[in-house]
C-alpha positions as a Markdown table, in Angstrom:
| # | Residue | x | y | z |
|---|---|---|---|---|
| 1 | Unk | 0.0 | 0.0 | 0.0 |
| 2 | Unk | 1.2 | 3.3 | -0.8 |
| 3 | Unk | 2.0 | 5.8 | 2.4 |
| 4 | Unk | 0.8 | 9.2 | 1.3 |
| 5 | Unk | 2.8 | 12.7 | 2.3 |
| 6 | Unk | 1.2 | 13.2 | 5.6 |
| 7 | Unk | 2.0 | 9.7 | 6.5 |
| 8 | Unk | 5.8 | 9.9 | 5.3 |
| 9 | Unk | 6.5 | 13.4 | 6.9 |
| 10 | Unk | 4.7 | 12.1 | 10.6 |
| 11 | Unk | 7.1 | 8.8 | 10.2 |
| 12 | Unk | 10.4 | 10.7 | 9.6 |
| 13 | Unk | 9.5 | 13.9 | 12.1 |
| 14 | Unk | 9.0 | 10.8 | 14.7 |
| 15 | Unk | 12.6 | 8.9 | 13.4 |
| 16 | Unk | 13.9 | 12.4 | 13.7 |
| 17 | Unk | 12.7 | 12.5 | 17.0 |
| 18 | Unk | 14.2 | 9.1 | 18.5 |
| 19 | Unk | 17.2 | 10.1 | 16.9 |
| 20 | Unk | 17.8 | 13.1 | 18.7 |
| 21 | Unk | 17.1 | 12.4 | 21.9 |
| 22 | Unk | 18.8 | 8.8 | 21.7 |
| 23 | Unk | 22.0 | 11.3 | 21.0 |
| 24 | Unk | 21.4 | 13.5 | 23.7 |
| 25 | Unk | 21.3 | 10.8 | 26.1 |
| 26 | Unk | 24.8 | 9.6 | 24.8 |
| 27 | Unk | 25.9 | 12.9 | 24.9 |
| 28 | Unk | 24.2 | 13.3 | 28.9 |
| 29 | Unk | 25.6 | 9.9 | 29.3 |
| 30 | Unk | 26.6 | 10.0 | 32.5 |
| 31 | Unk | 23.7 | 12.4 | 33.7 |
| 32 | Unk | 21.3 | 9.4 | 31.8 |
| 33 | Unk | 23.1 | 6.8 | 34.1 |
| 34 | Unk | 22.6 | 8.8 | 37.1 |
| 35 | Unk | 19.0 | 9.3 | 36.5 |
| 36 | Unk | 18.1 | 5.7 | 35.7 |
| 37 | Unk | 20.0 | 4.7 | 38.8 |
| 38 | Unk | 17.7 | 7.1 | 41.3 |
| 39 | Unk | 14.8 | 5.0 | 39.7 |
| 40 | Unk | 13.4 | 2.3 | 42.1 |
| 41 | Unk | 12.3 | -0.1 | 39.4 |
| 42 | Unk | 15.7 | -0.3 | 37.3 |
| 43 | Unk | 18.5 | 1.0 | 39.4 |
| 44 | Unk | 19.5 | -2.4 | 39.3 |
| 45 | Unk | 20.1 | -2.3 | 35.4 |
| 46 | Unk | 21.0 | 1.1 | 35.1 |
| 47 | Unk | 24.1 | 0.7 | 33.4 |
| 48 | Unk | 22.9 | -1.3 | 30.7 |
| 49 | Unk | 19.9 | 0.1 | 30.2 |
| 50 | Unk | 22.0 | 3.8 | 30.1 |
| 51 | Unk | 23.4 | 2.0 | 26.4 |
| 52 | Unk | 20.9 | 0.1 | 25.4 |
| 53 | Unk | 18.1 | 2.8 | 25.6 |
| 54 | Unk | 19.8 | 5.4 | 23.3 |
| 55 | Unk | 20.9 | 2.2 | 21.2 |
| 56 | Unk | 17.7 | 1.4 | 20.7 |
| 57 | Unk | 16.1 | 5.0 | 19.9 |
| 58 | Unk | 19.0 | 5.3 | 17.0 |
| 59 | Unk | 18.7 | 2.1 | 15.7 |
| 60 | Unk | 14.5 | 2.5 | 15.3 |
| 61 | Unk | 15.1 | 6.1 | 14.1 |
| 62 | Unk | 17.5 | 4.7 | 10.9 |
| 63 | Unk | 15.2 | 1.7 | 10.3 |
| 64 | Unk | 13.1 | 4.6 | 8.6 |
């Protein structure tokens, strides 16, 4: 099925959107780390999740 306009510009504003803030947080890295690990429910994973979060965000963002 074809995606018309609208549909294309919403998808890449949103990839736009995961990828900037999944390179902020690698930028913030250690402010990201230190945030996740004040967080009751996954201070435990904190350091992966601080790698695998803006990972993730990049990789969905260029899947677009």
């Amino acid at each position: 099925m074809k995606r018309s306009s609208i549909e294309l510009l919403m998808a890449y504003l949103i990839a736009m959107l995961f990828l900037t803030v999944g390179l902020s947080k690698y930028f913030g890295l250690a402010r990201f780390q230190d945030t996740l690990s004040k967080s009751p429910l996954v201070k435990d994973y904190s350091l992966i999740l601080s790698f695998l979060l803006p990972t993730t965000e990049i990789v969905l963002a260029c899947y677009y």
